[in-house]
N, C-alpha and C positions, 0 to 999 in steps of 0.2 A: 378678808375671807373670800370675796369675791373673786381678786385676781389670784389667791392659790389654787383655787379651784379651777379657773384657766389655767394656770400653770399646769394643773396636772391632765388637765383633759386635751391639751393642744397636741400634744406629740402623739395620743392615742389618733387624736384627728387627723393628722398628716402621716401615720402608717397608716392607716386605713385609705387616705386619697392616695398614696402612693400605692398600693395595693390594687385599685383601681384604673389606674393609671396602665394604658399598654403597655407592653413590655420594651425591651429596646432593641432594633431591627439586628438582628444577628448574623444577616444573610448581606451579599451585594446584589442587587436586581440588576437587571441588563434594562438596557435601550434600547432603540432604535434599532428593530427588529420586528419581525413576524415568524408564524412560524405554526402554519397549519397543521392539522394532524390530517396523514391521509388516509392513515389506517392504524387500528388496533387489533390483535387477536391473540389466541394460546397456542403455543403447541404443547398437545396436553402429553407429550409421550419423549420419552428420551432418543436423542439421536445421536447415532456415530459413523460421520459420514469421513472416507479418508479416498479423496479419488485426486489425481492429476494435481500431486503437491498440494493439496486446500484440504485441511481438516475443518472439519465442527464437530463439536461435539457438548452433548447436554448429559444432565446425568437425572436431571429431575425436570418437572413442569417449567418451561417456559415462556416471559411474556413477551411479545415482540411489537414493534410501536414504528411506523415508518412516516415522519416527518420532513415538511419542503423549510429549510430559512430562509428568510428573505432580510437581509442587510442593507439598511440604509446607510452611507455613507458617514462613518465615525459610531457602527454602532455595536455592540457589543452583550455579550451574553448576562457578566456578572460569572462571579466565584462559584465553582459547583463541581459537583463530581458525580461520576454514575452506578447504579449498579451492574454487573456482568458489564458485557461489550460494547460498544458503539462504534460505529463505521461510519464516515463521513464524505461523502463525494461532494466536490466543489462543481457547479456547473458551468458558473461565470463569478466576472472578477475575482478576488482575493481572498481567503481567511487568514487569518494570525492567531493561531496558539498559543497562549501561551502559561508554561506548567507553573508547578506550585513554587521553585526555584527562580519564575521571574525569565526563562531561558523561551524566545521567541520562533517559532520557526512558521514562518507563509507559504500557504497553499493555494493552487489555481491550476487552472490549464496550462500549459504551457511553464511553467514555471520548478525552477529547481529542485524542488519538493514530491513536485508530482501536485496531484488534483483529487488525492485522497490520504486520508489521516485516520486514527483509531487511539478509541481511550478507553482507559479500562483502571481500576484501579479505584483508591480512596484520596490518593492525592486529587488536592484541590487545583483545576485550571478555571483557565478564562478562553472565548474566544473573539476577538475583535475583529473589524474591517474600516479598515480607511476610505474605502473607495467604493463600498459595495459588495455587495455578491448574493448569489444562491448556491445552496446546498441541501443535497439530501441526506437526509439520518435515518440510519437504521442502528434500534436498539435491540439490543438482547438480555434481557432483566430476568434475574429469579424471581420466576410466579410470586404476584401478590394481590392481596384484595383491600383495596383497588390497587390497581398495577401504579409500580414507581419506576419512574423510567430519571429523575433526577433530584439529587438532595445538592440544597444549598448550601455554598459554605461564605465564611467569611476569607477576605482577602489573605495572602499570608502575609507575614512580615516583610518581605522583601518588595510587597509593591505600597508601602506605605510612603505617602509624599512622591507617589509615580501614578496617583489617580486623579483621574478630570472626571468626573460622574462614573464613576467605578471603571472605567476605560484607562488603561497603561498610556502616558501621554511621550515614555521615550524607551529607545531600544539601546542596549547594552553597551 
């Protein structure tokens, strides 16, 4: 009698600790990285500005978020994407891009790419650095409370068995 009665209460037992149990990380966290905030604000009004070839334009409340990275050598963001626009200036050493396709392209001073990059979009990227670097972000996120300036994603298929702590370890 005894052991049916276990039998029947053990499995209510272990959906319940499984229930309790966190969830399972769904996201890839970056490394080896900083990445201060230097400012946050609204712009609570729509703008449409079109001078000297450069457009902007907003059509509703926007959040804007201006952040410094700082890369330590082999360090990397993790899988993510943003809402609205983000603009990236490299200051020194290197970044590496790289998008939902696995397809790498390096940014820096002096280098073939140029020293600034832009994402925008729901495709998932990553961004690495072998060697280091700083960069500054500026975001442009549709107003929210509290402001989102990034949603994580998980890796795509294409970088699976090509991660070292969520870091792409080879190029194409």
């Amino acid at each position: 009698m005894k052991r049916r009665r276990l039998l029947m209460i053990a499995p209510a037992v272990m959906l319940l600790g499984a229930a309790l149990l966190p969830p399972p990380a769904l996201a890839s966290p970056g490394s080896g990285f900083t990445a201060p905030v230097l400012v946050t604000a609204d712009l609570d009004h729509k703008v449409k500005i079109n001078s000297d070839g450069v457009k902007v334009q907003t059509n509703k409340r926007t959040d804007v978020r201006v952040q410094r990275f700082i890369f330590e050598a082999g360090g990397y963001t993790g899988w993510h994407h943003y809402p609205g626009v983000v603009i990236i200036a490299v200051e020194t050493g290197s970044l590496t891009f790289w998008d939902s396709k696995c397809r790498a392209k390096t940014y820096g001073p002096g280098l073939p790419n140029g020293s600034v990059l832009t994402e925008s979009g729901d495709a998932a990227g990553q961004v690495t650095s072998t060697s280091g670097g700083t960069s500054y972000v500026t975001y442009l996120a549709p107003s929210a409370d509290p402001p989102v300036f990034r949603i994580e994603d998980n890796p795509p298929r294409c970088a699976s068995g090509r991660l070292l702590s969520g870091s792409p370890t080879t190029a194409h």
